[in-house]
C-alpha positions as CSV (number, residue, x, y, z in Angstrom):
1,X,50.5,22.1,-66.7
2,X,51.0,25.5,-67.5
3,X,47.9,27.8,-66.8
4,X,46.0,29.1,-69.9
5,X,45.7,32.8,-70.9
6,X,42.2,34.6,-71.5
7,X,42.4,37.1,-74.1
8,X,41.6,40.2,-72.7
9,X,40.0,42.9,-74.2
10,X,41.9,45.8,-74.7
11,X,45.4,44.2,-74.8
12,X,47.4,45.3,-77.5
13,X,50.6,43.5,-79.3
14,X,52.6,45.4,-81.1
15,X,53.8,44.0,-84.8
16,X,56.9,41.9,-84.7
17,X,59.7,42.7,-86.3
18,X,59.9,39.3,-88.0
19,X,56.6,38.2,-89.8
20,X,55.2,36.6,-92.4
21,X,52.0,37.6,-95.1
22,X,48.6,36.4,-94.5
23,X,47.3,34.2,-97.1
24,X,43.4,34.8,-97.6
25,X,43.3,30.7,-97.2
26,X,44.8,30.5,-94.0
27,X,43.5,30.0,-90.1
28,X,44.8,31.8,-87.4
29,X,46.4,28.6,-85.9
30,X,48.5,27.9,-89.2
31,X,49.5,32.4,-89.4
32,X,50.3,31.9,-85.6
33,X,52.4,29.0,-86.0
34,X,54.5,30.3,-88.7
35,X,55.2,33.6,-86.5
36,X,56.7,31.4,-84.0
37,X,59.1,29.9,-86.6
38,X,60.0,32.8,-88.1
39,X,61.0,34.7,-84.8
40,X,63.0,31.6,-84.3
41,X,61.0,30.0,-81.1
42,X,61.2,26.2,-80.6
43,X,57.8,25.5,-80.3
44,X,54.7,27.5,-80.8
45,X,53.6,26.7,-77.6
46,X,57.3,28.1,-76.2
47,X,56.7,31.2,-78.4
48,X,53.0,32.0,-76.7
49,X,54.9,31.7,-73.9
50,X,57.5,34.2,-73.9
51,X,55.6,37.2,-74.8
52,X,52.0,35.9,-73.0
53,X,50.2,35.6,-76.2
54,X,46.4,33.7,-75.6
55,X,46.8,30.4,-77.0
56,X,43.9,28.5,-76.0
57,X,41.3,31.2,-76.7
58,X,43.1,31.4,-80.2
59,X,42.3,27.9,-80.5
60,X,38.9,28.7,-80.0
61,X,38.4,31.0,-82.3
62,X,38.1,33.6,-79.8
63,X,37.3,37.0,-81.8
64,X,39.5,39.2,-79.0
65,X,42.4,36.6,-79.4
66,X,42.3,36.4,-83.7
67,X,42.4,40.5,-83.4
68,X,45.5,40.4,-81.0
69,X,47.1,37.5,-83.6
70,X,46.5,40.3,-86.5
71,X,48.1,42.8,-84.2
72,X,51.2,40.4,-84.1
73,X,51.4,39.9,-88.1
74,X,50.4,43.1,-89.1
75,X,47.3,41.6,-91.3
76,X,43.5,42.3,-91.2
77,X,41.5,40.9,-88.3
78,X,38.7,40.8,-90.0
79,X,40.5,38.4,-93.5
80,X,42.0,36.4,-90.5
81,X,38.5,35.8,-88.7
82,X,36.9,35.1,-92.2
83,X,39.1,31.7,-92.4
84,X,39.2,31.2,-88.9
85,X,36.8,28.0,-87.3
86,X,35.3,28.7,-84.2
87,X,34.3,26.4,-81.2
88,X,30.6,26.4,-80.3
89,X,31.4,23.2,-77.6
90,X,30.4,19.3,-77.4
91,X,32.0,18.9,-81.1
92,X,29.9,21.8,-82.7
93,X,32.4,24.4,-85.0
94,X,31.0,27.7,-86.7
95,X,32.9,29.1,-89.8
96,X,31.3,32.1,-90.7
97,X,27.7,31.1,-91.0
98,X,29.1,27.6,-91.5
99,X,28.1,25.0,-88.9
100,X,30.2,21.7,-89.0
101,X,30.9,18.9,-86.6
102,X,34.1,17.0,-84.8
103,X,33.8,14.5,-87.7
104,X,34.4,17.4,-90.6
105,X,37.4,18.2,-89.5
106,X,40.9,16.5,-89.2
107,X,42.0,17.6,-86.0
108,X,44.9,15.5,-84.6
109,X,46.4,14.8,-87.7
110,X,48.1,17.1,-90.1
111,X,47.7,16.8,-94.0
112,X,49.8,18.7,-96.6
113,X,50.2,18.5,-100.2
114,X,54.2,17.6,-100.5
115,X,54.2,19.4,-104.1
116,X,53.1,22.8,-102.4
117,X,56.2,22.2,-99.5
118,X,58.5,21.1,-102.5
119,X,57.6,24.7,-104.4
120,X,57.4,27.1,-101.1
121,X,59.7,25.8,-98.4
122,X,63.5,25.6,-99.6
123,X,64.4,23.7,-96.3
124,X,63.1,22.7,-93.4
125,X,64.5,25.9,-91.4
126,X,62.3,27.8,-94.0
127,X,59.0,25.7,-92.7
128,X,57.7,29.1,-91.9
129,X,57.1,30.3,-95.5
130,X,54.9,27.4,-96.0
131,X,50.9,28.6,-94.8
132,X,48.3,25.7,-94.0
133,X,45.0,26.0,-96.7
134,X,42.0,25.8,-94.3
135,X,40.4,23.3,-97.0
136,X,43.4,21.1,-96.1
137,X,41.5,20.5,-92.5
138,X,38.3,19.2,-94.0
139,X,38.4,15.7,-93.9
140,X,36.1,15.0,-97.3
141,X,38.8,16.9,-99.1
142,X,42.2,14.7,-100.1
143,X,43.8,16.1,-103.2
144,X,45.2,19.3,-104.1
145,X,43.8,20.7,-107.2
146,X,47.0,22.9,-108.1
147,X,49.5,20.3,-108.7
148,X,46.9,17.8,-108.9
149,X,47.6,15.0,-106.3
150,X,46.4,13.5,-103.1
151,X,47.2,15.1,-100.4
152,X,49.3,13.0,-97.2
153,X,48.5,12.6,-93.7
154,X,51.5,13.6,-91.4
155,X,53.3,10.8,-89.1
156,X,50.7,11.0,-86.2
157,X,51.5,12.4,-82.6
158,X,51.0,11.6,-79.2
159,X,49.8,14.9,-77.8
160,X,47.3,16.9,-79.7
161,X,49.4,20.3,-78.9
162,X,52.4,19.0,-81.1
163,X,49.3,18.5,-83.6
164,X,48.4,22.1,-83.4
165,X,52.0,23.5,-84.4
166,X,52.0,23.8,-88.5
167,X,55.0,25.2,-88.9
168,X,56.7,22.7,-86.4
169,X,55.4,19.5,-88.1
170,X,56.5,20.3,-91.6
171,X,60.4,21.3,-90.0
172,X,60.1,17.7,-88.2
173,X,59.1,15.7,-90.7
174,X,60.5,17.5,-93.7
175,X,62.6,14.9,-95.4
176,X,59.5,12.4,-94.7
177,X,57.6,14.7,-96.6
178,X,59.8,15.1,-99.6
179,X,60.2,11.3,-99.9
180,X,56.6,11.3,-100.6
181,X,55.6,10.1,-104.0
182,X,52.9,11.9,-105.9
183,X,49.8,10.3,-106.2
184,X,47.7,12.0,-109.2
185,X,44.2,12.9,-108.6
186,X,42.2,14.4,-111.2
187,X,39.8,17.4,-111.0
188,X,36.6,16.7,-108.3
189,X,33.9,18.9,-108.9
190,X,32.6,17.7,-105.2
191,X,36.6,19.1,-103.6
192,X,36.2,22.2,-105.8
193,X,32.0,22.9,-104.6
194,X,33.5,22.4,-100.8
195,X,36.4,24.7,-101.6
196,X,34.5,27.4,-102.8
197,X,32.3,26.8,-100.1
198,X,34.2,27.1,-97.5
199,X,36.4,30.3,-98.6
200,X,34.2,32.2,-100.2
201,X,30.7,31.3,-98.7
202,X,27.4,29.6,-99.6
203,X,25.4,30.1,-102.8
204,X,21.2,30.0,-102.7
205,X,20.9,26.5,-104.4
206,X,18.9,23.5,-101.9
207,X,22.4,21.9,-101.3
208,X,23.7,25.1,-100.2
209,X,21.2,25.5,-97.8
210,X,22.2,22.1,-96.1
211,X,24.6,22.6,-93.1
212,X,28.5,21.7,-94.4
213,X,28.6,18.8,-92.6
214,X,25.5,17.5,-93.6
215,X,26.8,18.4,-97.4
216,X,30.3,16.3,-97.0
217,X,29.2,13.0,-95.8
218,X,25.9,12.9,-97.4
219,X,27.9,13.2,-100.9
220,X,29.8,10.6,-100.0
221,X,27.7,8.2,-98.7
222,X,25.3,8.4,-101.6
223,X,28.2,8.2,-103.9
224,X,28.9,4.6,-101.8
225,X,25.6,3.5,-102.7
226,X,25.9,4.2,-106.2
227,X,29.4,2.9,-106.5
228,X,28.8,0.0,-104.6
229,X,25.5,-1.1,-104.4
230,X,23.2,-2.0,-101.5
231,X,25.1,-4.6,-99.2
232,X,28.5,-2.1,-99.5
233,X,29.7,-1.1,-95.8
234,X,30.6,2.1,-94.7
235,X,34.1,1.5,-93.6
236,X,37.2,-0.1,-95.1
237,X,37.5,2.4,-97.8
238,X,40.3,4.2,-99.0
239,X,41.0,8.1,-99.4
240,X,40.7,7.7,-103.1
241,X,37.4,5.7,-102.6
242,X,35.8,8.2,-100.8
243,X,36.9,10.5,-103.1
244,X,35.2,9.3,-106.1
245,X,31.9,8.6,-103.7
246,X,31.9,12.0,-103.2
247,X,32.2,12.9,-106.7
248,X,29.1,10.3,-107.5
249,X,27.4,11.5,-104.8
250,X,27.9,15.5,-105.4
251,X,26.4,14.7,-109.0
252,X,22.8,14.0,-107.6
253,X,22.3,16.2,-104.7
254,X,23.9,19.4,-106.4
255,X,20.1,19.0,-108.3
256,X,18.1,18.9,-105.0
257,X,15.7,16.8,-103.5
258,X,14.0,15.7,-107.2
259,X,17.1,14.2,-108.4
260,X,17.8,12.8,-105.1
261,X,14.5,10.9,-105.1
262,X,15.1,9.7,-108.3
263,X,18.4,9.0,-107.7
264,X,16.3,6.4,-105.4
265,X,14.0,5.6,-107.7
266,X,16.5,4.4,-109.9
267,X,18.0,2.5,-107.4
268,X,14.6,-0.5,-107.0
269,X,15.5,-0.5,-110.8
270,X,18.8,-1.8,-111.4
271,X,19.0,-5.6,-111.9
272,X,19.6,-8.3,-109.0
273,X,18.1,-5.9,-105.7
274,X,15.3,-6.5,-103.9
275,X,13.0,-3.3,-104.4
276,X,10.9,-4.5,-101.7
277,X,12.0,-3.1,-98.6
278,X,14.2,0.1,-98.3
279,X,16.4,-0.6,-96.2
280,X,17.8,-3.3,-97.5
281,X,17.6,-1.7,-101.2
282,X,19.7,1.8,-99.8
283,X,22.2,-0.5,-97.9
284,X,24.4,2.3,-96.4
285,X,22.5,5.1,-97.5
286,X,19.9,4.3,-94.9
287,X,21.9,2.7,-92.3
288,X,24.3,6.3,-92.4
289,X,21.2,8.6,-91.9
290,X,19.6,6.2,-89.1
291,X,22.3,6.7,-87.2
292,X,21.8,8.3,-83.5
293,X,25.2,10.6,-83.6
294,X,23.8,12.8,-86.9
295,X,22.3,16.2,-85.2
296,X,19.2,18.0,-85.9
297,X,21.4,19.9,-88.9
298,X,20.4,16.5,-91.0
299,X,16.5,16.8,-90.8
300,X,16.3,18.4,-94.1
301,X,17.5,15.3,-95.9
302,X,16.5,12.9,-93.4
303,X,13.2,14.9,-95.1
304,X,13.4,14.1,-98.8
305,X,14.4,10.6,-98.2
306,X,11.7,9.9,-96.0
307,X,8.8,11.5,-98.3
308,X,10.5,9.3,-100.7
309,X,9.9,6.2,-98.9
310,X,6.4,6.8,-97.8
311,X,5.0,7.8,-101.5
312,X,6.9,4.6,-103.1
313,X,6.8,1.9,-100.5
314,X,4.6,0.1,-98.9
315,X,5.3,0.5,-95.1
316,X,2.8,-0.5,-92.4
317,X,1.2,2.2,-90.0
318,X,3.3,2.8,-87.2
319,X,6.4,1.8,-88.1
320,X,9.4,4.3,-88.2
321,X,11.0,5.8,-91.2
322,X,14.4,7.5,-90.0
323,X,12.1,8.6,-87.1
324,X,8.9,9.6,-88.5
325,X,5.9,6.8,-88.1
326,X,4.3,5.9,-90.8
327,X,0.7,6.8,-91.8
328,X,0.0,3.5,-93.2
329,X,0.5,2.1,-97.2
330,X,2.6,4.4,-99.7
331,X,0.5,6.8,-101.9
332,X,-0.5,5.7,-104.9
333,X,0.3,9.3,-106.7
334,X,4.1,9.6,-106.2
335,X,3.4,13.7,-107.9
336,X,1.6,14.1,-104.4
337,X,3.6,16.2,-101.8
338,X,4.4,16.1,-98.4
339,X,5.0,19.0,-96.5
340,X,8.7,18.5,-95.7
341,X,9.4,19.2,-92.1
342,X,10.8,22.5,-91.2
343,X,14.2,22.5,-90.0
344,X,15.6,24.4,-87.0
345,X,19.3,24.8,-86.5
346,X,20.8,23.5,-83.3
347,X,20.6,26.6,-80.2
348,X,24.4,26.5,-78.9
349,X,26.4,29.0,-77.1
350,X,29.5,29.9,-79.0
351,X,32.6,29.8,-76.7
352,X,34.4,30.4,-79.8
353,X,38.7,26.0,-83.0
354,X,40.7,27.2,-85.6
């Protein structure tokens, strides 16, 4: 195994005489990729190679590595670093003041909207002209709201590093990609909130103020509940499933926590349920935020749900909701508030993905 460069401060690369524009939607991994295809290079990895450019610290989101990359294209460091995801360790990402987990992303396998190929790249030599959106790498968004259609997952491959080469995959699987039917997908207002989001930053609303990740999958999940009432499980879904529980699902949190809780009111109202008992009448809803692998980034809605539960059920003293214990039998006055527990982001160490 060849032995990985640091990115040393003070290096300088001077601008190639080959290169490609910086789109204000692309990562350095996608801009670096397409540099290597352009200046002709087999492989991105080959291309890194031959002129001892930093890969793995680029890969990290290294700040010293993205301004060396910029130095290569000619572009700003600081537009490249804006759209660039960076590696906090043990499956924690940071983009910008964005904080996202392993599961937010779509690391190993490569998706692409075959219209936008179809429209930029005129062959597959050309691959280079085509730049990778950053919102393509989100896993809760599947469709591409410019030609409006779903977008498709690449042929997946052994080794992560083939993966990581943009450029590379659309030239290898080119003609795969063009056979590709179109799959329509109308307008999502939850894709369009996590696009905005994630280019151009947060706003000062209560879902805003959740953590991305906590954002994506709670949409969905919710939406699941909604969609599919309380015995639905939370796999065997398809893209477009999730897709329109995310749209549900966007509808009642982008509200806050008072449509949220009566979201669950609602919920012990509809016909055939068992109102009783909350777990059983949120189905996947609770099961999802009960789970042990969601971080201390969730507290907040863990929060609402929880008041919730405690001024509208009746839950004996002791026993855990999403764990809190209880105090004892739900309030009588549901207008009565809880203090809501204050939530403090996780402490990590940026190593700085993109």
């Amino acid at each position: 195994m060849a032995k990985s460069l640091p990115a040393i401060p003070g290096n300088t690369f001077p601008q190639l005489p080959l290169t490609v524009p910086h789109a204000a939607f692309e990562p350095a991994s996608s801009l670096l990729s397409r540099l290597a295809a352009r200046g002709g290079a087999s492989s991105m990895q080959r291309f890194c190679g031959d002129i001892a450019f930093p890969i793995d610290p680029l890969f990290r989101g290294e700040k010293v590595a993205i301004g060396q990359l910029a130095q290569l294209a000619g572009c700003d460091a600081a537009a490249l670093e804006r759209v660039s995801v960076c590696h906090l360790g043990k499956g924690h990402f940071r983009l910008r003041d964005e904080f996202a987990s392993r599961q937010s992303f779509q690391r190993l396998r490569v998706r692409v909207c075959p219209e936008c190929v179809r429209a930029e790249s005129p062959s597959a030599a050309e691959s280079w002209r085509v730049p990778r959106r950053l919102q393509w790498k989100f896993s809760s968004i599947r469709s591409c709201p410019e030609h409006g259609c779903m977008l498709v997952n690449l042929p997946p491959e052994k080794f992560s590093k083939y993966a990581r080469d943009f450029s590379a995959q659309l030239r290898k699987h080119y003609c795969w990609i063009l056979d590709q039917p179109m799959i329509p997908a109308g307008l999502s207002s939850f894709e369009q909130y996590l696009t905005n989001r994630i280019l151009k930053g947060r706003g000062d609303r209560w879902i805003d103020r959740l953590e991305l990740n906590v954002v994506s999958r709670a949409c969905e999940v919710l939406g699941l509940r909604i969609a599919k009432g309380p015995d639905a499980s939370l796999a065997g879904h398809r893209e477009a499933d999730w897709r329109s529980f995310g749209a549900l699902g966007y509808d009642v949190l982008k509200d806050g926590p008072v449509a949220l809780s009566g979201c669950l009111a609602a919920m012990a109202r509809e016909e055939g349920v068992d109102g009783r008992f909350f777990g059983r009448l949120f189905g996947p809803w609770t099961t999802w935020l009960k789970s042990r692998s969601l971080g201390d980034e969730f507290e907040p809605l863990r929060d609402v749900v929880r008041r919730h539960v405690f001024d509208h059920f009746s839950v004996r003293r002791g026993v855990l909701v999403l764990g809190v214990p209880s105090e004892g039998k739900a309030r009588l006055n549901v207008n009565r508030h809880r203090k809501m527990t204050p939530y403090r982001r996780p402490k990590m160490t940026p190593s700085c993905t993109t």
